[in-house]
N, C-alpha and C positions, 0 to 999 in steps of 0.2 A: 595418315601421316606417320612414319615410324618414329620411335622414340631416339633421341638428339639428344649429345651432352651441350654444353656452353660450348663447348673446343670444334662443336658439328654446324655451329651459329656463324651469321655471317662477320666479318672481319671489322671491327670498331677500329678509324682514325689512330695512328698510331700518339698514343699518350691522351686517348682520348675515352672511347667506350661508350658514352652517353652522349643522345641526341643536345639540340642545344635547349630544347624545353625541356628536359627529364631534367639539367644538369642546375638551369636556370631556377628550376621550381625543386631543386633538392629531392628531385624524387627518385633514389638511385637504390640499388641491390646494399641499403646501410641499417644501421638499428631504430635510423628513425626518419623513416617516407612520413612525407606528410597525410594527414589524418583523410583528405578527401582528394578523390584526382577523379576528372571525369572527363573522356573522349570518344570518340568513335573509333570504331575496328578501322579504317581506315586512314587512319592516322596513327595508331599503333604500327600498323603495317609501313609505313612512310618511316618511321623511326627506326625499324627492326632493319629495314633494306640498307641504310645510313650506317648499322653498327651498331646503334642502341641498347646495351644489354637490358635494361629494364622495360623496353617498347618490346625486344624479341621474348624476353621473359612472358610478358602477358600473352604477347601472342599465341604463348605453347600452352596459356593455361585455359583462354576463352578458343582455341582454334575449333574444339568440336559442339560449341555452342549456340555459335551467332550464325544469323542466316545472309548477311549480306553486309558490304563497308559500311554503309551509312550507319549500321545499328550503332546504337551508343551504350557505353559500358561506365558501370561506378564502380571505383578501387577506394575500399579502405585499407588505408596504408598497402601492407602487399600480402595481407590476408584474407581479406572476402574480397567479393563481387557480385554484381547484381547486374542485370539488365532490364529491369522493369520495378524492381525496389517491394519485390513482394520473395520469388524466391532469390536465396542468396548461397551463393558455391565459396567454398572455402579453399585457401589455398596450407596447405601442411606438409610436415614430416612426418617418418614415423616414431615412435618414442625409440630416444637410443642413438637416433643418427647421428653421426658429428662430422660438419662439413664446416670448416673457418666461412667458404663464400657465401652460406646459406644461413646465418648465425639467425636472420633477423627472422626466420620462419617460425614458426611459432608448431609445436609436435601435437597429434591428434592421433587415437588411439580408434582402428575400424573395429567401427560396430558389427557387434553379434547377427544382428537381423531380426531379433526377439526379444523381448522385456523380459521371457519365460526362460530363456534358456540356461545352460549352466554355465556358459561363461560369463554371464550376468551376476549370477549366484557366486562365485567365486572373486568378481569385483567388490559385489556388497560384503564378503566377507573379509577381504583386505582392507576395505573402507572400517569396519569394525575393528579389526584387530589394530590397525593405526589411532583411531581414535581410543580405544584402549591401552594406548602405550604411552599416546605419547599428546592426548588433549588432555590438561589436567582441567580447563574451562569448562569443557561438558559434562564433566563431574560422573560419571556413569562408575566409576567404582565408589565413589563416594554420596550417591543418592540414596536419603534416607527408605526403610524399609517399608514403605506404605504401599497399602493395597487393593484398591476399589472397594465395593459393595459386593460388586458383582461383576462375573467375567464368562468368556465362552472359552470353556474347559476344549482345547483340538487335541490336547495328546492320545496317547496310541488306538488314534483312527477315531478316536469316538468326539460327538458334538452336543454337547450338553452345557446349562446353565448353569455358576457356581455361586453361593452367596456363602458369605462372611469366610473365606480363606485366608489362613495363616501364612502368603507366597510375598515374594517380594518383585515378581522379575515376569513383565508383562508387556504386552503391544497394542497400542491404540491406534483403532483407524480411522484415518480422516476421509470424508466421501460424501458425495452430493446427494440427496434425497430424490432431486428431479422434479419435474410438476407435478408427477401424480401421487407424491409424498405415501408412496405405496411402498418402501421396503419393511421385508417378514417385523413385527415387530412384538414384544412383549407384553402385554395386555394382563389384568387381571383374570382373567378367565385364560390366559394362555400359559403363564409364567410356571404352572404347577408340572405341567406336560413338559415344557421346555429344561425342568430339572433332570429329566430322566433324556430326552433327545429331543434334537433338532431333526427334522429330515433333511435331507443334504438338497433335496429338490425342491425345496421352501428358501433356499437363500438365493438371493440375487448373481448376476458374475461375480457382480464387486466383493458381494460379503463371500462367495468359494474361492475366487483369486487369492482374499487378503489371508483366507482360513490355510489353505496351499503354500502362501511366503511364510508364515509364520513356522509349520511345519518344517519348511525345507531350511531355515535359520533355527530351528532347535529349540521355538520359545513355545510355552504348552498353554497359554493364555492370552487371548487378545479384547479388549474392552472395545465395544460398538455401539455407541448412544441406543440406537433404536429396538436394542436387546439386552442392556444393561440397565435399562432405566423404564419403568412400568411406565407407559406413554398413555396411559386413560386415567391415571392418579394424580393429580395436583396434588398432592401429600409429597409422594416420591419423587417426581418430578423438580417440583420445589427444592427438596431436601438435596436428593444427586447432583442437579445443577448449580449448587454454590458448592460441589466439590472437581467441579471441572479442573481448577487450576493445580491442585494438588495431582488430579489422576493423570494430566496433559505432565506435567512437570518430574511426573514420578514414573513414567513410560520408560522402560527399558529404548525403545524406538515407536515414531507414529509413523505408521503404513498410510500414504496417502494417493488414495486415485485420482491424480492430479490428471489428467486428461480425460477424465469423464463425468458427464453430466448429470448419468445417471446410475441406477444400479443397475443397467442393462451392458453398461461400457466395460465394465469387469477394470482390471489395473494391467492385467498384460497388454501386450502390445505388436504387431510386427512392422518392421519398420523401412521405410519408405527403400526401397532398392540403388534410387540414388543417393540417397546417403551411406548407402553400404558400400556401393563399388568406386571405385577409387582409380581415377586418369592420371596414369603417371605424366609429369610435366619435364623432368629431368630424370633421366633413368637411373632407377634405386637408390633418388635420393627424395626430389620434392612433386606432390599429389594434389590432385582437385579433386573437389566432390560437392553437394550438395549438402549447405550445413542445416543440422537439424537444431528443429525450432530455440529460438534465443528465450532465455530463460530471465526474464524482462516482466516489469509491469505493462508495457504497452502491447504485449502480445497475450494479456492475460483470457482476453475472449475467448478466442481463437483457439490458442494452443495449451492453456492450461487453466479450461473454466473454473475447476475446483478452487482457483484463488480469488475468485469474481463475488465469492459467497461471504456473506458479513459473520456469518456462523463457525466458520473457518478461521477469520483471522485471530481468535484466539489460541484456534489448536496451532497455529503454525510460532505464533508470537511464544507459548510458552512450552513448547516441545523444544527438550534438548537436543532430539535428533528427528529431523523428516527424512523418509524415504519415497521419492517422487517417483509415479509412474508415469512418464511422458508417454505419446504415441509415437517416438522413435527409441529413446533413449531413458534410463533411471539417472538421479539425481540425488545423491545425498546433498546432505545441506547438516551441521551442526554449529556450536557456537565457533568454531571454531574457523569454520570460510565453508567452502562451496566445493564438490566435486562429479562430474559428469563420467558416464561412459567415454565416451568420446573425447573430454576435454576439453572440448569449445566454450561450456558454458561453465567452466572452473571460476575459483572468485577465492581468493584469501586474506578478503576482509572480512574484518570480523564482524558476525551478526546475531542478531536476535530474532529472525526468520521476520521479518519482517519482509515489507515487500519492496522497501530501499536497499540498491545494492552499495551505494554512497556511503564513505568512511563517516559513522558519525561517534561523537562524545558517547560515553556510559550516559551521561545527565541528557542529552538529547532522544539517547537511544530510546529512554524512560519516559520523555517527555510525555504529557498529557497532551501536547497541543497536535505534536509529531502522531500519537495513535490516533487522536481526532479526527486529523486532516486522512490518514489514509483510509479508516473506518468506514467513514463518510461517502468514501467510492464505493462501497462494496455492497451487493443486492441483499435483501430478503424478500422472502414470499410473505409473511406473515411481517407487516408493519409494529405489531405489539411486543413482538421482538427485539425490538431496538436494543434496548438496556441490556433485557437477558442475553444476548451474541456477545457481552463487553463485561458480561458481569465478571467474568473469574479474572480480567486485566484490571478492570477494573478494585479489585480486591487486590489484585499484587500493587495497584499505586498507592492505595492505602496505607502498605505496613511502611511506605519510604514517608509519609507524609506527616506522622505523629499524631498525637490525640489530638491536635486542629483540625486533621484532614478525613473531615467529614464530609461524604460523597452527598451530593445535594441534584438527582435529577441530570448526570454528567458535568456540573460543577463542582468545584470544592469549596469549601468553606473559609478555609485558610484561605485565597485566592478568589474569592468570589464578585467582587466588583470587575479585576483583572477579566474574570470568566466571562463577564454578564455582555463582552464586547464583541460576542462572539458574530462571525457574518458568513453569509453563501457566499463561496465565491464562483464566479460566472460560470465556471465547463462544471458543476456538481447538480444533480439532478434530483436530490434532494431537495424541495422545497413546500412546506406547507400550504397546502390547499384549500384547507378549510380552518376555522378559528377551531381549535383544540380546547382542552379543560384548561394547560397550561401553558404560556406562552411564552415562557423565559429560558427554558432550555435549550441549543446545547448545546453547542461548536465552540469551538476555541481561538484566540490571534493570540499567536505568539509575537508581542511587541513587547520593547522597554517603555515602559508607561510611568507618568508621574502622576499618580491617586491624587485628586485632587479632597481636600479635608471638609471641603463643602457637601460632603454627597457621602454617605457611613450605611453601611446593615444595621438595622439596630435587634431584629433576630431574625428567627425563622421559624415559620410554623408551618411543619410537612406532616402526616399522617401516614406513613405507611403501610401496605396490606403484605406483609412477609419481608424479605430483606429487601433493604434500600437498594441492592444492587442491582435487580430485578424491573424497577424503576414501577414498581406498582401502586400505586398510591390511593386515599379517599380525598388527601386536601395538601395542596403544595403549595404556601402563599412566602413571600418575599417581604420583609418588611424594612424597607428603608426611610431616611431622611435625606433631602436634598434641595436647591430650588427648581422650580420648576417654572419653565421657559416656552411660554404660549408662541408657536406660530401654526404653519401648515405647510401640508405636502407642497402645494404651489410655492412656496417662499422659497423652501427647502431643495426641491427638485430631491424625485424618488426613481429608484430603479432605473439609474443609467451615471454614468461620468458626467461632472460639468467640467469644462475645461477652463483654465484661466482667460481663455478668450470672449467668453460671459459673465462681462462686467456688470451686466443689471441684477446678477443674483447676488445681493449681498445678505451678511446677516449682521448686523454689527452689537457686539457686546461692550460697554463702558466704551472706552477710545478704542478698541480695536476691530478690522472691519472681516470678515470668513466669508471666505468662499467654500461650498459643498463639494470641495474640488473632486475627492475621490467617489464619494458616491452616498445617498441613503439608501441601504439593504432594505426596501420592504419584503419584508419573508413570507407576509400573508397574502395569500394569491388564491383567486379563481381561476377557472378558464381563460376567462375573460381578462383578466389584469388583477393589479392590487383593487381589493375590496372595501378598499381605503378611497371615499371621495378625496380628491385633491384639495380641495378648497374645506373642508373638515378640519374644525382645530385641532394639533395636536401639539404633546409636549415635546420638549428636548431636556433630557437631564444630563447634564454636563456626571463624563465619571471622570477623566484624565486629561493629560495632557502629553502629547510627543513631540518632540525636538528632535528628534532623529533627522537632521539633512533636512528637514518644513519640520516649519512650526505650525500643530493641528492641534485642534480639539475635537475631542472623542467624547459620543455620548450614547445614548438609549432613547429612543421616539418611540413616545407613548400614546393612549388612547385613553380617553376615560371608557371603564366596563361600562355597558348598556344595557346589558341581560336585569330583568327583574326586583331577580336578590342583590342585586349588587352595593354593597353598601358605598356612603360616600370614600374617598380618599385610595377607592379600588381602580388601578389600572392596570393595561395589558400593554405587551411591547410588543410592537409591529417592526422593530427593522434598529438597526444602529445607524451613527451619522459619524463622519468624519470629517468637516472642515478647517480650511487650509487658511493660515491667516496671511492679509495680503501688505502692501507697505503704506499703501491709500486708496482714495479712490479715484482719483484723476489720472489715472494711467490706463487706459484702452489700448491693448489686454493689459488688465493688472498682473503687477509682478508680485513675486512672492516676499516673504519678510523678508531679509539679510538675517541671516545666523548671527551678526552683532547684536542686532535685538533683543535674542531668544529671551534673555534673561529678566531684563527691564520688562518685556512683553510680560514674560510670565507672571513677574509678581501686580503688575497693576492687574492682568486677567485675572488672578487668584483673592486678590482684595475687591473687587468689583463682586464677584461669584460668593464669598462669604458675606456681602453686605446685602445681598439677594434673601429676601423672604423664603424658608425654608419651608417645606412640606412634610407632611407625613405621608411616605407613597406606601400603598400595599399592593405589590406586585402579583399577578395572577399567571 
């Protein structure tokens, strides 16, 4: 089909131009087509014969794509599309154009063909020199002068190990170990060798790619866990990994092989051909192509495993600058928003490299609950790693938090009944298996909660073996006061929704009567199911109350220890509870309370709860 202006299209109704569905559903050549439209080629085609401008537009854009009418096509707004919802073509200008009829096109800049090449290398150094002029947020002229332990010296050609240097201006790489946790790495028996050289044919792609970017951006030092830190020394180990947040924070740039699994994958790239070639739609003005991969958490598998890793989301959270090597396209990313080759996956909100692209508050940004809940998706190989992947964030929430905010296990201290509510929520794959040393840690709910004054920490007695942040311990116990509230899993219902429609579950406390409406989180699980008989008594300690839209009460279900030593007044938590208080019980389904209630509700609940025999609980 040769290339067609609008003026070469067929003739629109005079004072008309659009069919009467594009016109009806507002989906016209404007600034704002609505967000989804979905039809078949064949119906496009009925529209375009009519006059259509917007039916004959698509037309020119899917004409060399679809194999027959009936296929059916998805348009977001009038920039992508998709026939099958896996790959998706983009519709663009090129940067520069200026057409009044085409305002709402949105500019994309053709890809190089290579991650390696120099017009790659000449975007990342405009990305630099802009964030040097003109981010004062990322602070890169104003980053204090600190400097690792240790680094790999690449200047003039040579690859050797540095310890204790006086430099201030360095790159850290981010990159996946792989399954066979087999990259070169530094060892006491190797570290001595590696002061004098590296052999260039002992590093991985990944670690010759990242040695290669650094060189051709002019920086003479790049830090790499697995040769900056003596990995058969628990001494060093120890010692370098509570200096993560400083070396991450103090990176000139982190170089990160976001599209590889392993150190096999290297960071360069070549990239996909249709995303390179470019179907003009209107001649020398607007293009289709194959957009490359969306720069999204839902595509993190797939397209950019390096974010999958729980070990990673520190370096990305507290790097002032990442440098994403995709397998089409690079990716800056600083505090300051978002920039692609390409410009498809641009973003100028502001971020903390997190893996939400969603405007959120400074105080959110920070939040403990907000790094919990995303942490929590993210894999490790080694389980005993939990803590140390979190420890150097974990240390930056410390200094916002004051001498209260004592890290307890991934609670805090300041906030620790708040903490102690924490629950799996249904799509996380995290869940324990087997009964642990300790049971109270670790996840977060972010709710406005009312503490109820029946239920207090009275201390805590943790032991730890090296820093708290590391989560190593000999003894972690909890010690609270509160009543404590005999029933059982059967009363309670565990591990699923009840709904208001199961009026025979009640639980009633003083006059008022709860439903387990939202659910009890049993978190201790076998194969098999929870390893909790149902019929087994257990406790319920009331910690709050919410009123938010239901009035709930929120607790902790407990077990008495069984083990041996266990002495008396020792329990373990097995799951949170949250039930929903109802207005009686002679309604099949019962209704909820009236928010008129809330109040009255509350204080007879809270006087009932303080005239409850109180315990001394020691939580394990």
């Amino acid at each position: 089909m040769p290339i067609v202006t609008f003026s070469d299209g067929p003739s629109a109704q005079a004072g008309e131009g659009y069919c009467d569905f594009c016109r009806q559903a507002k989906d016209t050549l404007s600034p704002e087509p609505p967000e989804l439209f979905i039809v078949t080629v064949e119906e496009l085609e009925t529209g375009a014969k009519m006059g259509c401008k917007t039916c004959y537009f698509r037309c020119r854009a899917i004409s060399t794509f679809y194999t027959s009418s009936e296929t059916q096509v998805e348009f977001s707004r009038l920039r992508y599309f998709t026939f099958d919802n896996h790959v998706f073509y983009e519709i663009f200008k090129m940067p520069g154009t200026e057409d009044a009829e085409f305002a709402m096109i949105s500019e994309r800049s053709v890809l190089p063909g290579n991650t390696g090449s120099e017009q790659t290398f000449w975007t990342i150094e405009s990305w630099v020199q802009e964030c040097l002029s003109e981010h004062e947020v990322c602070g890169i002229r104003s980053r204090s002068p600190y400097f690792p332990k240790r680094v790999l010296d690449v200047s003039n050609g040579q690859l050797v190990l540095r310890e204790e240097l006086d430099e201030a201006y360095y790159a850290c790489l981010s990159h996946c170990w792989g399954p066979s946790q087999s990259p070169i790495r530094t060892l006491t028996t190797t570290i001595d060798d590696f002061k004098k050289n590296i052999p260039w044919s002992s590093l991985s792609k990944t670690f010759q790619d990242a040695v290669d970017i650094c060189r051709r951006l002019h920086i003479d030092y790049v830090w790499i866990d697995s040769l900056c830190i003596i990995q058969d020394s628990d001494e060093d180990w120890s010692t370098e990994s509570m200096k993560m947040a400083s070396i991450y924070e103090n990176a000139y740039l982190t170089i990160a092989a976001t599209k590889s699994t392993d150190g096999a994958g290297g960071c360069y790239s070549s990239t996909d051909p249709e995303s390179v070639f470019c179907r003009p739609i209107v001649e020398n003005l607007v293009y289709c192509s194959k957009r490359p991969p969306e720069f999204n958490m839902f595509n993190r598998q797939r397209d950019w495993p390096l974010l999958t890793r729980a070990w990673v989301y520190q370096e990305m959270r507290l790097s002032p600058i990442v440098l994403h090597f995709g397998s089409e396209e690079i990716i800056w990313q600083c505090r300051h928003g978002r920039r692609s080759e390409s410009r498809s996956n641009d973003s100028d909100a502001p971020t903390t490299l997190t893996y939400n692209d969603r405007y959120l508050s400074e105080s959110d940004l920070f939040s403990w609950y907000n790094t919990v809940y995303e942490y929590s998706h993210l894999s490790l190989t080694f389980e005993k790693d939990r803590f140390a992947a979190l420890a150097a964030v974990a240390q930056r929430e410390a200094t916002t938090r004051g001498l209260d905010g004592e890290f307890l296990l991934g609670l805090w201290k300041d906030k620790l009944l708040h903490d102690l509510l924490w629950q799996i929520v249904p799509h996380q794959q995290l869940r324990r298996r087997i009964m642990s040393r300790v049971t109270w840690p670790w996840l977060g709910r972010n709710r406005a909660l009312r503490l109820l004054d029946c239920t207090s920490l009275i201390y805590t007695d943790i032991q730890y073996t090296g820093s708290p942040y590391l989560g190593r311990y000999e003894k972690a116990i909890l010690h609270l006061r509160g009543p404590l509230i005999a029933t059982t899993l059967a009363e309670i219902g565990h591990d699923g929704i009840r709904g208001l429609s199961d009026g025979q579950s009640q639980f009633i406390l003083g006059d008022i009567r709860f439903l387990p409406i939202h659910q009890t989180d049993v978190d201790i699980y076998a194969d098999s199911g929870p390893i909790v008989d149902s019929n087994r008594e257990v406790y319920f300690l009331p910690i709050a109350i919410m009123t938010d839209v239901i009035f709930s009460l929120l607790g902790l279900v407990l077990i008495r220890s069984q083990t041996e030593s266990s002495p008396e007044f020792e329990y373990e938590r097995i799951g949170s509870i949250s039930m929903q208080a109802i207005e009686d019980s002679s309604n099949v389904p019962p209704r909820p309370m009236p928010e008129a209630r809330f109040e009255a509700a509350s204080t007879r609940l809270i006087s009932h709860l303080s005239n409850l025999k109180s315990a001394h609980i020691k939580l394990v």
